[in-house]
N, C-alpha and C positions, 0 to 999 in steps of 0.2 A: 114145475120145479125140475132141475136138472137133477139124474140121480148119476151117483158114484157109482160107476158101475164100466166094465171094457168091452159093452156089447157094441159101441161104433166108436170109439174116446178118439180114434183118426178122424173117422168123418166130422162128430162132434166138435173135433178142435178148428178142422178147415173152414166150417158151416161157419164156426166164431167169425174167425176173422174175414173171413172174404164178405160181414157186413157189416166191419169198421174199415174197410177201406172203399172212398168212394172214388168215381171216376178219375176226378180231377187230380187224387193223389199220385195218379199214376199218368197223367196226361190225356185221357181220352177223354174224347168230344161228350156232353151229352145231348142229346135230341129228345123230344118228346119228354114222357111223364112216365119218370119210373117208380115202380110199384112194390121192390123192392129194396131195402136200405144194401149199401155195400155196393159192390160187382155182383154181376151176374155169373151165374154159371159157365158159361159160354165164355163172356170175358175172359175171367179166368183159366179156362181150358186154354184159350187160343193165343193168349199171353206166355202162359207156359209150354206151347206148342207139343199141348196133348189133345185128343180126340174129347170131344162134348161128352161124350156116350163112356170115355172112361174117367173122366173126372166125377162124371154123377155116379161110377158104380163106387169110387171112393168114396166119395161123400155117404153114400149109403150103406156104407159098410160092404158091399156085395164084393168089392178088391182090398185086399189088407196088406200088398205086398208090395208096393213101388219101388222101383229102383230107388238109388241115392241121386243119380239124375234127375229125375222127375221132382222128387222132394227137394230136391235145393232150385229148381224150376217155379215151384208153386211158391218154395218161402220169398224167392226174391219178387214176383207178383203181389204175393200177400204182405212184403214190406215186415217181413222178419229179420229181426237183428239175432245177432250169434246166439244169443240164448235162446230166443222161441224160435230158431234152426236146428239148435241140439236138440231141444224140447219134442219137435216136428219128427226127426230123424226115431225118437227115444220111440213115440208111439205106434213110428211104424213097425219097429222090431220084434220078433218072434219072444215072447215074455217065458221063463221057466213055470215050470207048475208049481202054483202060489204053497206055501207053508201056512201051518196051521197057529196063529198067533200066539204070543201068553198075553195075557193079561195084567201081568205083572206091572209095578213102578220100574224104570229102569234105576239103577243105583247111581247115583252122584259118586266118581271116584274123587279118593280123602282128598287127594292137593287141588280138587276145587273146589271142595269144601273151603280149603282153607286159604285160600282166594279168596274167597267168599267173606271170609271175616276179616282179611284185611287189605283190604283191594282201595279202600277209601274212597270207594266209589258206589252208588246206587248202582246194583249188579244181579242176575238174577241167573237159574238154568230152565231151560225148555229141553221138552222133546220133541217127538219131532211131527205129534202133532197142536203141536205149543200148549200143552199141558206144563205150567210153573209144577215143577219137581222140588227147587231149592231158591233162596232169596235171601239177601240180607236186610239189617232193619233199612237202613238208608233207602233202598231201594222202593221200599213200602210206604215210606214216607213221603217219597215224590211221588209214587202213582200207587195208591192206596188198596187195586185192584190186582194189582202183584202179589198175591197169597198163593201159596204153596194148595195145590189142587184145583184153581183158574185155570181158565184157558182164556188166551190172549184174545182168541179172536172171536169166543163168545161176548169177553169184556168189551170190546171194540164194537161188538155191534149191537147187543141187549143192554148195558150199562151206561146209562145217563151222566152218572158222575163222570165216569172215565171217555164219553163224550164230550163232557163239558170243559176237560183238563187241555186237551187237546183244541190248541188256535185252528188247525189246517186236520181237523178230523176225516173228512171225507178221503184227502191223499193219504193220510197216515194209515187209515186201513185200508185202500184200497190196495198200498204198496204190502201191507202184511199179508193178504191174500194171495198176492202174485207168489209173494216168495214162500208162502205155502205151497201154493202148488209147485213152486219149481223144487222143494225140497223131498215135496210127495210123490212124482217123476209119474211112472208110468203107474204107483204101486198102491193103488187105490182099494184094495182087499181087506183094507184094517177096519174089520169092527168097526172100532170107534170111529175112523173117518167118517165111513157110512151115516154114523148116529149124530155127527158134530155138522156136516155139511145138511145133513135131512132137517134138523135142528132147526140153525142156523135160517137156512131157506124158508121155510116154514113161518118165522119170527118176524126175519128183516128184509123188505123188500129192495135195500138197498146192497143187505147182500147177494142176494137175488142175482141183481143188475153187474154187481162187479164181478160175481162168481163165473155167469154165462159170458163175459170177455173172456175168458180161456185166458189171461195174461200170464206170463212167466218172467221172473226177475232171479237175477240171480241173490245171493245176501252181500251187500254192500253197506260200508257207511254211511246213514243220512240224517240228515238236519232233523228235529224233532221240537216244534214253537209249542210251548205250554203256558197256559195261566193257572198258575200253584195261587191257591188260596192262601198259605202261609208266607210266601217270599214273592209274590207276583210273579211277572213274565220271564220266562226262561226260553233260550237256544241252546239246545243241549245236543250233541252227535249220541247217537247209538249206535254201538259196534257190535258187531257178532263173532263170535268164531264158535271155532267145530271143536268137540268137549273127547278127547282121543278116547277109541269104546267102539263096542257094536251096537251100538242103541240107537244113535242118531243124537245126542245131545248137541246143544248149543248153549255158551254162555253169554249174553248179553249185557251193556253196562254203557248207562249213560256217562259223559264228559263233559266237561265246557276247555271252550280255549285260554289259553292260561292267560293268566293276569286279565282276564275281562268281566265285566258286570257276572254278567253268567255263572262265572267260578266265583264271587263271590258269594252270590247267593245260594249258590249251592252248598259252599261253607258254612252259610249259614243256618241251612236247610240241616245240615249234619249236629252242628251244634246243637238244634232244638231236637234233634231226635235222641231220645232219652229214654233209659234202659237198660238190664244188663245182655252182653253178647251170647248168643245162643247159637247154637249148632242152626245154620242155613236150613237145613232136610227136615229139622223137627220143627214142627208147629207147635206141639206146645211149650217149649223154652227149654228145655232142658237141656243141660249143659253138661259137656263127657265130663268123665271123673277126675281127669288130668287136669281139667283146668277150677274147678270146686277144692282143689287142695288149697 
């Protein structure tokens, strides 16, 4: 099990990817029987036209300091795209002396609370290690596993139902992972990360596997195929954005394209979700005073 942790997270991250790329992606010959998956060391060194002898002190953590030369030398070898080159650049840089965390919930501020209630759309908040903070009912109603104290990517990978909801499961968390990490950056100190990824590893061996890809994505809109027990098959987008705050929040909120199957059933999905509106933050339904007049 990979642990959280910045005792080589450079070398850790290079070691990743120099054995999802093999020979051929990069044009060279292969001969004989190779015995390990990826590029070799060497390969790679000589690709990026750096010495054998100091690409392994990277990999092993013994050099922590490459130029930006060098690292934009090994990403274009290792077949990195602009993100996992910022990603690359981020690990090699000198990190301040880490802070002592709170523990705390971070606060939903009010106007996205109140989004939240009428956004007329299944919508939910994370932080930013996708701990569900706040949710509406709609929301709940299409992925049942969206409750307020979840985390998205223990659901994704311990939760059968919210396996089941899920057409295209395996891409669906694999991309929640990536852009885990790319949201986690270099900043891997948080308690809870430690305790969610040690978890996590421990449980799923398929997180396992996705987790040791080092992958970084940035938060983008993507297609999301579901089989709702209630309304059948749905293609829904899921958007993200960034919740303004020092917390790290993100709102998220499924959509269908207008006027298609998709939005209708979603309408309809809304229609049977019955209920009165409750404050997103509170789990137990309680509803502020302003609106109980």
């Amino acid at each position: 099990m990979e642990r959280m942790s910045e005792e080589n997270r450079l070398g850790d991250y290079l070691r990743a990817r120099r054995e999802l790329v093999t020979p051929a992606d990069i044009g060279l010959p292969v001969h004989g029987i190779r015995r390990v998956p990826g590029l070799r060391r060497e390969e790679v060194a000589l690709l990026a036209g750096i010495s054998s002898d100091y690409y392994l002190r990277l990999e092993q953590g013994r050099d922590r300091n490459p130029s930006a030369q060098v690292l934009d030398a090994l990403a274009r070898v290792l077949l990195l795209d602009d993100t996992a080159t910022a990603y690359l650049h981020q690990l090699a840089a000198p990190r301040p002396r880490a802070r002592r965390r709170a523990s705390r919930r971070p606060a939903v501020p009010p106007p996205t609370e109140q989004l939240l209630r009428s956004i007329g759309l299944p919508a939910f908040v994370t932080d930013r290690t996708l701990d569900v903070i706040a949710v509406n009912p709609l929301a709940s109603a299409l992925v049942p596993t969206v409750r307020v104290g979840e985390n998205r990517l223990r659901s994704f990978f311990l939760d059968p139902a919210e396996q089941a909801l899920h057409a295209d499961w395996s891409r669906t968390a694999a991309q929640c992972v990536a852009v885990f990490r790319r949201r986690l950056g270099t900043d891997v100190d948080d308690p809870r990360v430690v305790r969610l990824v040690g978890e996590l590893s421990l449980a799923s061996a398929e997180f396992r596997k996705v987790w040791a890809r080092h992958d970084v994505r940035p938060v983008v809109d993507k297609p999301i195929r579901m089989n709702h027990p209630q309304v059948g098959e749905l293609s829904l987008t899921l958007s993200k954005l960034d919740v303004d705050g020092p917390d790290g929040l993100t709102l998220a909120a499924y959509h269908a394209a207008p006027d298609s199957e998709d939005a209708a059933r979603l309408a309809l999905l809304a229609s049977l979700t019955t209920g009165p509106a409750r404050r997103p933050t509170d789990p137990t339904g309680t509803r502020p005073a302003h609106e109980t007049r």
